[in-house]
C-alpha positions in Angstrom: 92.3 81.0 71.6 94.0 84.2 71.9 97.7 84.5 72.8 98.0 88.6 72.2 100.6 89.1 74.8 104.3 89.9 74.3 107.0 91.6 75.9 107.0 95.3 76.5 110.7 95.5 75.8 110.6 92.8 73.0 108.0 95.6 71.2 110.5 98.3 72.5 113.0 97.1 70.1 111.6 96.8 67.1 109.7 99.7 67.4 112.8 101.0 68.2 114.4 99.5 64.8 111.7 100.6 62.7 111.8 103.9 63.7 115.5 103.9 63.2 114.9 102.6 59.8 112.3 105.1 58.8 115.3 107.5 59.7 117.4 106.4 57.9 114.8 106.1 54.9 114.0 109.9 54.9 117.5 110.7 54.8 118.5 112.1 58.1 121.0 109.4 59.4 121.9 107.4 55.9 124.7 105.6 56.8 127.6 105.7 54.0 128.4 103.0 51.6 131.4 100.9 50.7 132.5 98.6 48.4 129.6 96.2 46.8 127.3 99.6 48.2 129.1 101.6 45.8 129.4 99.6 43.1 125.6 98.0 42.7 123.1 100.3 40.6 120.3 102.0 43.2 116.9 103.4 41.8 116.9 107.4 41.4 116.1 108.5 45.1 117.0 105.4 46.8 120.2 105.4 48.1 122.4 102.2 48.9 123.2 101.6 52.4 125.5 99.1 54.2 123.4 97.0 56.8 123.8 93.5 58.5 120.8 93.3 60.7 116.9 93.8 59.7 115.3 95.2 62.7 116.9 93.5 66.3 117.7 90.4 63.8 121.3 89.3 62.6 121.5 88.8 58.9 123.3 85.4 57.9 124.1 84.3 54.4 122.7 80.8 53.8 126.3 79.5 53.8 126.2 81.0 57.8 128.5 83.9 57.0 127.5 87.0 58.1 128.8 90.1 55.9 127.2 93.9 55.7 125.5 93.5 52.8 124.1 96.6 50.5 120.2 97.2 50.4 118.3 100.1 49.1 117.0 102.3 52.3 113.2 102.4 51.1 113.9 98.6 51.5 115.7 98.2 54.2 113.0 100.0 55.9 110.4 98.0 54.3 112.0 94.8 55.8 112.2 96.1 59.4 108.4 96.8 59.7 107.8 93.8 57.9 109.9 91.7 60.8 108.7 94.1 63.3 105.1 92.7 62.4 105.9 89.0 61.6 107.5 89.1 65.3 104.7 91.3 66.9 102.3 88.6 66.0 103.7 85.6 67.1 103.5 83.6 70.0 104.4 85.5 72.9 106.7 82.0 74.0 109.2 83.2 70.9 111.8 86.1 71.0 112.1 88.6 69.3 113.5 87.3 65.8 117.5 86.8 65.9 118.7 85.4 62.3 117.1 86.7 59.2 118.8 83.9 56.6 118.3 85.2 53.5 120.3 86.6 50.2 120.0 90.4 49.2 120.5 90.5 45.1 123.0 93.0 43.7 120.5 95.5 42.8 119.9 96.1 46.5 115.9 96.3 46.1 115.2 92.6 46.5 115.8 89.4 49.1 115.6 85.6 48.9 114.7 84.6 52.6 115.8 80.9 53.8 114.9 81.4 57.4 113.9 83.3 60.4 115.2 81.9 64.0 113.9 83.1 67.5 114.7 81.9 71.0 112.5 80.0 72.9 113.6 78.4 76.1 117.1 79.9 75.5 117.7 77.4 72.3 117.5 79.0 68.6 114.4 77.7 66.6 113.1 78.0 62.9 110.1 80.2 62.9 110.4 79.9 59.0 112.2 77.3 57.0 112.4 77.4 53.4 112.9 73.7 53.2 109.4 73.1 55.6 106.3 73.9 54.2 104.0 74.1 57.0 102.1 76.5 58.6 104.5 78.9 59.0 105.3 78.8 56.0 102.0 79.9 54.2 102.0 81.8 57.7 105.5 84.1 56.8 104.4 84.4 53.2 101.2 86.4 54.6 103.3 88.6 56.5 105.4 89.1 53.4 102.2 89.8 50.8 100.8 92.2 53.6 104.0 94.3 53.3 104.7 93.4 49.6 103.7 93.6 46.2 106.0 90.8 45.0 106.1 87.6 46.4 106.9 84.1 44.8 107.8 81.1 46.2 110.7 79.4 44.0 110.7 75.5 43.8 112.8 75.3 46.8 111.1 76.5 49.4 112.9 80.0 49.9 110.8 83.2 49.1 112.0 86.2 46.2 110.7 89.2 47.7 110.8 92.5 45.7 110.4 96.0 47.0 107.5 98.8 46.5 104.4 99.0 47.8 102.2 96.9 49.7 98.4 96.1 48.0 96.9 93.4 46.3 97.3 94.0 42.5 96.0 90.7 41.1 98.9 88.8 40.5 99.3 85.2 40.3 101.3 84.7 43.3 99.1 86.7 45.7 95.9 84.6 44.2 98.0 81.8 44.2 99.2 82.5 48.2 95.3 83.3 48.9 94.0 79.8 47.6 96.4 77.7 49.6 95.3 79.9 52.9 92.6 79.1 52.2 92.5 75.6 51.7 95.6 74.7 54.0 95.4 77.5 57.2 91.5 77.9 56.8 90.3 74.3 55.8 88.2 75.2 52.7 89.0 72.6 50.4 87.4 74.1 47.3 89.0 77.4 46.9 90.1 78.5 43.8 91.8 80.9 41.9 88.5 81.6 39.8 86.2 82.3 43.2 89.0 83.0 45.7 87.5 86.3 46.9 84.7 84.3 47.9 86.2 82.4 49.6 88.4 84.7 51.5 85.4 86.8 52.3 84.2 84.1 54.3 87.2 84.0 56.0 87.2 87.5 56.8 83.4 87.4 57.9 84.2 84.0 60.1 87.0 86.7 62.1 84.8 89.6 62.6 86.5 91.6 59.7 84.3 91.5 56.6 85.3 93.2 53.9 86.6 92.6 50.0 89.7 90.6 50.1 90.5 92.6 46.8 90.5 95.8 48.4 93.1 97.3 50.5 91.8 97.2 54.0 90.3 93.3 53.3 93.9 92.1 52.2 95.4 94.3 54.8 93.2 91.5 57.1 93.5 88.8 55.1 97.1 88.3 55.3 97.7 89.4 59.2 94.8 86.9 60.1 96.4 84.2 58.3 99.5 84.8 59.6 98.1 84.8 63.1 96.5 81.3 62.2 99.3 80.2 60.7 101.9 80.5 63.3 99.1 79.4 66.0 99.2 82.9 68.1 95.3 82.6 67.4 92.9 80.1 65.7 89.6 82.2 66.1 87.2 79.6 66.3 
């Protein structure tokens, strides 16, 4: 089953956003920054900015408050694509993502996501929940290890996500994420983190995509396929 379809303008807009956000990243519309902006420390060469949407989405605290919050740029503009993808492959029945709930820490170079909501039928939904661990679930976390290099599920549910750049570099939270896909989205019970690769590979053979999970492209297809799985926009069987 293949559910591809979305939109044109929901794609409009967050292509839109991300190119905004790349913008902004390279420095030719950073927006100034006040108050917590100014005070938190920023990484030589990424500057604090003041934002309170990711891409087309609303941020919310997880008490529902909804202040501008300050986020390094290289970040920021991590997150968008990373929202503009999570979004671009979901079902086409869901809106473009309105709520990001989530927590940026001081630093500015790091987020604790709670929840992503979306329309459908004109009443908000939970695409994510930190407090559900379903499908989505492992689902988001794909989307997040595809544009991440730091990932890690605290025992709540919610998600720590760290900035830099995306590729699988061995640790034990991506090998940890790969073994549940595979056992939980991909039904092979006997992954593990000793022969995970191998398993993995026959995922990526089973969807037309063989390659070395390890490598760049392979985790690149690893973690989209499993998010398309995983949120049900396509089982390929």
């Amino acid at each position: 089953m293949n559910d591809n379809g979305h939109p044109l303008d929901r794609r409009r807009l967050l292509a839109g956003a991300a190119a905004a956000s790349a913008v902004t990243l390279t420095g030719l519309a950073v927006a100034s920054t006040t108050g917590a902006a100014a005070a938190a420390p920023a990484r030589p060469g990424s500057p604090l900015i003041t934002r309170d949407r990711i891409a087309t989405a609303a941020l919310r605290a997880p008490d529902g408050s909804a202040p501008a919050v300050a986020v390094q740029a290289d970040f920021h503009a991590r997150l968008t694509a990373w929202l503009a993808f999570w979004s671009a492959n979901s079902p086409r029945a869901w809106s473009a993502p309105v709520h990001v709930v989530a927590r940026i820490e001081p630093a500015g170079d790091a987020l604790v996501l709670h929840a992503i909501r979306h329309r459908r039928d004109d009443e908000l939904h939970a695409g994510f929940a930190a407090a559900r661990r379903d499908a989505a679930h492992l689902a988001t976390l794909a989307s997040l290890h595809h544009h991440f290099p730091s990932v890690r599920v605290r025992p709540d549910g919610t998600v720590r996500v760290g900035d830099g750049a995306a590729g699988f570099t061995g640790a034990s939270e991506q090998v940890a994420f790969a073994v549940a896909a595979c056992r939980e989205l991909w039904g092979d019970a006997a992954a593990t983190a000793a022969r995970w690769p191998e398993h993995a590979g026959r995922v990526l053979a089973r969807v037309g995509q063989p390659a070395d999970p390890a490598s760049h492209v392979g985790w690149a297809a690893f973690t989209r396929t499993s998010l398309r799985r995983g949120l049900g926009t396509e089982s390929y069987e």
